[in-house]
C-alpha atoms as one frame of an Amber mdcrd trajectory, in Angstrom:
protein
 -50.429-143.316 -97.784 -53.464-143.901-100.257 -57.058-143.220 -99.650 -57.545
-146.865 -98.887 -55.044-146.817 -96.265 -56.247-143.367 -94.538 -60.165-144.567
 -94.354 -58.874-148.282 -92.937 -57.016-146.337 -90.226 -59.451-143.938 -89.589
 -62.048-146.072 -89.183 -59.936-148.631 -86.717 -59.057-145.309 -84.605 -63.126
-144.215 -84.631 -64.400-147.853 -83.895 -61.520-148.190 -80.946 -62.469-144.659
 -79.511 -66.925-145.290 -79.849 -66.208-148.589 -77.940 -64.470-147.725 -75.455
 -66.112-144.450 -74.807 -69.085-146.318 -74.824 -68.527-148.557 -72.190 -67.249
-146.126 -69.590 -70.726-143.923 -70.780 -72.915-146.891 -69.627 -73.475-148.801
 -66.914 -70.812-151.038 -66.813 -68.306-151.634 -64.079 -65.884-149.259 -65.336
 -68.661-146.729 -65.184 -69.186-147.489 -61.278 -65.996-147.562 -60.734 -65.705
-144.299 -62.065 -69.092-142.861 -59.606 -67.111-144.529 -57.177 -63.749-142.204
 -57.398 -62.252-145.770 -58.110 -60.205-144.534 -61.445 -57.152-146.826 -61.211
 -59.131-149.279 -63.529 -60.648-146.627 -66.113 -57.141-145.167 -66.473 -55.830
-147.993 -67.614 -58.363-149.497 -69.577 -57.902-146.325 -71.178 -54.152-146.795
 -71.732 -54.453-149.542 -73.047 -57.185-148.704 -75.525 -54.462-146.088 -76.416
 -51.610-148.113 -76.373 -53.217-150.754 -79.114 -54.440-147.564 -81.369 -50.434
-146.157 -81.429 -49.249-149.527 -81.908 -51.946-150.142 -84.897 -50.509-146.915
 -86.520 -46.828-147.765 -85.999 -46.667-151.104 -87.604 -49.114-149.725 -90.111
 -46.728-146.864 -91.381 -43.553-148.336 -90.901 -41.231-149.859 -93.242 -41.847
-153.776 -93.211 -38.453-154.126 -95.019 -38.589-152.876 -98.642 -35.503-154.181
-100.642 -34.552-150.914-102.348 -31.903-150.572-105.315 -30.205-148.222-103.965
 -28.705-150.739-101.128 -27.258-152.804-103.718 -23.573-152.953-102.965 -23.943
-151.625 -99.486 -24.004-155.080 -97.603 -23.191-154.712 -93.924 -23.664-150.224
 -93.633 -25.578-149.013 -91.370 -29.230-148.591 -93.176 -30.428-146.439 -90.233
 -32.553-147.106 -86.498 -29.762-149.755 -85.777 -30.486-151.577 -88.746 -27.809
-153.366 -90.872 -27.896-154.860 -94.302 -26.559-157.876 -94.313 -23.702-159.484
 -95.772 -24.044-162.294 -98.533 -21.357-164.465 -99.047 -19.808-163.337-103.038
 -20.372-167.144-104.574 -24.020-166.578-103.744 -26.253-164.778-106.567 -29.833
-163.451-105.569 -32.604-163.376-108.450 -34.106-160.220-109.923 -37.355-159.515
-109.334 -39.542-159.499-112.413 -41.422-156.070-111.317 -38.887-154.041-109.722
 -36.446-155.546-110.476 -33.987-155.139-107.227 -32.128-157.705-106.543 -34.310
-160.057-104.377 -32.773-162.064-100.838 -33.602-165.055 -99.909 -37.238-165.094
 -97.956 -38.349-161.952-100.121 -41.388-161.624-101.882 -42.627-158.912-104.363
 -45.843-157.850-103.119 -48.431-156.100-105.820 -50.676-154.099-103.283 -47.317
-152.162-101.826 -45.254-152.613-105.357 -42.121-153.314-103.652 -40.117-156.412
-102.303 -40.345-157.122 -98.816 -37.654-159.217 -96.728 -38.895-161.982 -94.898
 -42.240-161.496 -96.123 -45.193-162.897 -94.514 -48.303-161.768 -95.716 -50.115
-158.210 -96.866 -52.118-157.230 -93.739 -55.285-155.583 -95.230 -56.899-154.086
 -91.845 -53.546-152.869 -91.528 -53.167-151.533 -95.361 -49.185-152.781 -95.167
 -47.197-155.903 -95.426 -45.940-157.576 -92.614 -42.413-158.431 -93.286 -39.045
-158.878 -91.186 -38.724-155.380 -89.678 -41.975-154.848 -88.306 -43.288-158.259
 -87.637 -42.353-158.395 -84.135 -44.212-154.890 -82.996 -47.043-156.802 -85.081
 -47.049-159.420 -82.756 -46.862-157.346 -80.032 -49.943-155.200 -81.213 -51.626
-158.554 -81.213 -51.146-159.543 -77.550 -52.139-155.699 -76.570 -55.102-155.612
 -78.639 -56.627-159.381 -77.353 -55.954-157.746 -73.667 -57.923-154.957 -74.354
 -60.724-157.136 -76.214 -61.068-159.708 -73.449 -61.090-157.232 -70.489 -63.847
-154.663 -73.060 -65.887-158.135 -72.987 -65.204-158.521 -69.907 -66.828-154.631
 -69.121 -69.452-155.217 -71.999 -70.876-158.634 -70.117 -71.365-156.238 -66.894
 -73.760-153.822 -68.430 -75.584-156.149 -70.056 -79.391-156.242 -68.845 -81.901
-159.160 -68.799 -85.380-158.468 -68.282 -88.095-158.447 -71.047 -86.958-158.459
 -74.513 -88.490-155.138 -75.461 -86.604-153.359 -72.030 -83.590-155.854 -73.134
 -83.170-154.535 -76.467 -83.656-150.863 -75.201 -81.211-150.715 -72.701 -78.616
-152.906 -73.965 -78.771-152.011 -77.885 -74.790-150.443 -77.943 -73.403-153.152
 -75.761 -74.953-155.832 -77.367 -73.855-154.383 -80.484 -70.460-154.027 -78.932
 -69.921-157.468 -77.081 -70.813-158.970 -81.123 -67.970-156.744 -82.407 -65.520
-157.390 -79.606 -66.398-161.413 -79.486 -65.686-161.479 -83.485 -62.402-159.730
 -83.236 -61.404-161.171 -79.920 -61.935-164.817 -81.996 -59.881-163.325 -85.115
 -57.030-161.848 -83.214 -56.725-164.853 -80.988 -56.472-167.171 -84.074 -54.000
-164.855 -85.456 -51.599-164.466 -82.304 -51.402-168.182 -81.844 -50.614-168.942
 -85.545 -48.179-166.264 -86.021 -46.343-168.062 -82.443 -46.570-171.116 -84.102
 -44.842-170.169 -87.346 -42.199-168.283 -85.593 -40.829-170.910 -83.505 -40.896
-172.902 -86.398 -38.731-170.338 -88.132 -41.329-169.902 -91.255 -43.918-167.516
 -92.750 -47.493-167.714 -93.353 -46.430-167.183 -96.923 -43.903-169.906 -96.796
 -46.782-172.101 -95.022 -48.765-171.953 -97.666 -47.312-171.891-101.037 -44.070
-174.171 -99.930 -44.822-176.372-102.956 -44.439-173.064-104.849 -41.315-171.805
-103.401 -37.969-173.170-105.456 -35.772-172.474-102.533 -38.071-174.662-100.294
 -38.700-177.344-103.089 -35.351-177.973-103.592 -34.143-178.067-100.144 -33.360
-181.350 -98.560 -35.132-180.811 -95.399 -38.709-179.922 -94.294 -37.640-176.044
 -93.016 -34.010-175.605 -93.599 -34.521-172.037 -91.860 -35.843-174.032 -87.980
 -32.959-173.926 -85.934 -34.850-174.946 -82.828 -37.187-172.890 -80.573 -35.353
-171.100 -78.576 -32.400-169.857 -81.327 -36.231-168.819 -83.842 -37.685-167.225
 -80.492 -34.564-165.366 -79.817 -33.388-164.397 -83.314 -37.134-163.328 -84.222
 -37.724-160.911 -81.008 -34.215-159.902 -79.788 -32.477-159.233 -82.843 -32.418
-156.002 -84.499 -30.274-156.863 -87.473 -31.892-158.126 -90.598 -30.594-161.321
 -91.559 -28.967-162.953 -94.151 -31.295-166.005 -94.469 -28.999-167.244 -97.396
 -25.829-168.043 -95.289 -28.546-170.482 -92.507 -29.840-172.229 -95.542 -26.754
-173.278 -97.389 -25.269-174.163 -93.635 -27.914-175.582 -92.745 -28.349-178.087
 -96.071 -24.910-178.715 -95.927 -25.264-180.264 -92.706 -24.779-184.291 -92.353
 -28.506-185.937 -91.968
């Protein structure tokens, strides 16, 4: 982990904690709730707070899928946590990559920041200082749909605190949650736009790399159809969230272009 990384994640974990502190310090509902011996609420507002932070650091250290040279040759062994490298048909060669030169499956993309090749690469993530590739972009979408919860119900919290009298007693009284309902309503608006791309791209069976430079990519160029990775909606839902084998996009696209129009 480089500096970079450590003060990224150190200051998401110091900003999560102050905010959320914060709100159950004022006068918010939480806090009444709390003067009330009503602490179902607080606790989980809490956990969830929690939850997001161990999520943030799990995707964030985690192996996104670096192609490493020493699994060349070891198609279909076990690679470790129920992971399996997958098997690519003999009469199909993968390119070297220029930099590290491992050889480089289908979807894979060399990324400079993390100097290694990740499968099914998506994009570099740099609030979470690591790529987002096929092994740990399904707990990143899942971080996503914890963290909007827990930024809609701290607006939610932050809105109840707020109070409106002159703007002198306004800005006195309400200086950290004003500060705070700014900071949540930015990232709320972020995180939202995020979640609902990412969904859209994964039913759609394609990356926000792929989404972007597809005039770029020569397997995409060259294929005769828009996505030849979309197998419908329900197969891309299914094969992104419930699988837990990485997959050998190489045999889909060859099927799939070989298919009658």
């Amino acid at each position: 982990m480089g500096a970079g990384g450590r003060w990224v994640r150190a200051a998401h974990t110091a900003l999560s904690v102050a905010v959320a502190l914060g709100l159950l310090l004022h006068r918010t509902d939480l806090q009444k709730q709390v003067d009330r011996g009503e602490l179902l609420q607080p606790l989980i507002f809490v956990l969830l707070v929690l939850c997001s932070v161990l999520l943030y650091f799990k995707v964030s250290l985690m192996d996104p899928g670096f192609v490493k040279p020493e699994e060349e040759g070891k198609e279909g062994e076990d690679k470790g946590q129920g992971v399996v490298i997958p098997q690519i048909p003999g009469d199909i060669k993968l390119r070297r990559c220029g930099y590290c030169l491992v050889k480089q499956p289908m979807r894979a993309k060399h990324c400079q920041l993390c100097q290694h090749c990740v499968r099914r690469y998506d994009h570099h993530c740099p609030w979470l200082e690591n790529c987002v590739g096929e092994r740990n972009h399904p707990l990143f979408i899942v971080y996503l749909s914890v963290q909007l919860v827990v930024l809609l119900w701290g607006g939610q919290v932050t809105w109840s605190g707020l109070y409106f009298g002159q703007s002198w007693e306004l800005l006195k009284h309400n200086i950290f949650l004003l500060v705070s309902f700014l900071l949540i309503l930015i990232f709320t608006i972020v995180v939202l736009l995020l979640l609902v791309s990412h969904l859209y791209l994964i039913s759609c069976n394609t990356t926000t790399w792929e989404f972007m430079s597809h005039h770029r990519i020569s397997y995409l160029r060259h294929s005769e159809l828009e996505n030849p990775f979309d197998q419908g909606i329900i197969l891309n839902l299914w094969r992104f969230f419930c699988s837990r084998q990485l997959t050998a996009w190489e045999k889909i696209y060859f099927h799939r272009n070989s298919e009658p129009v």
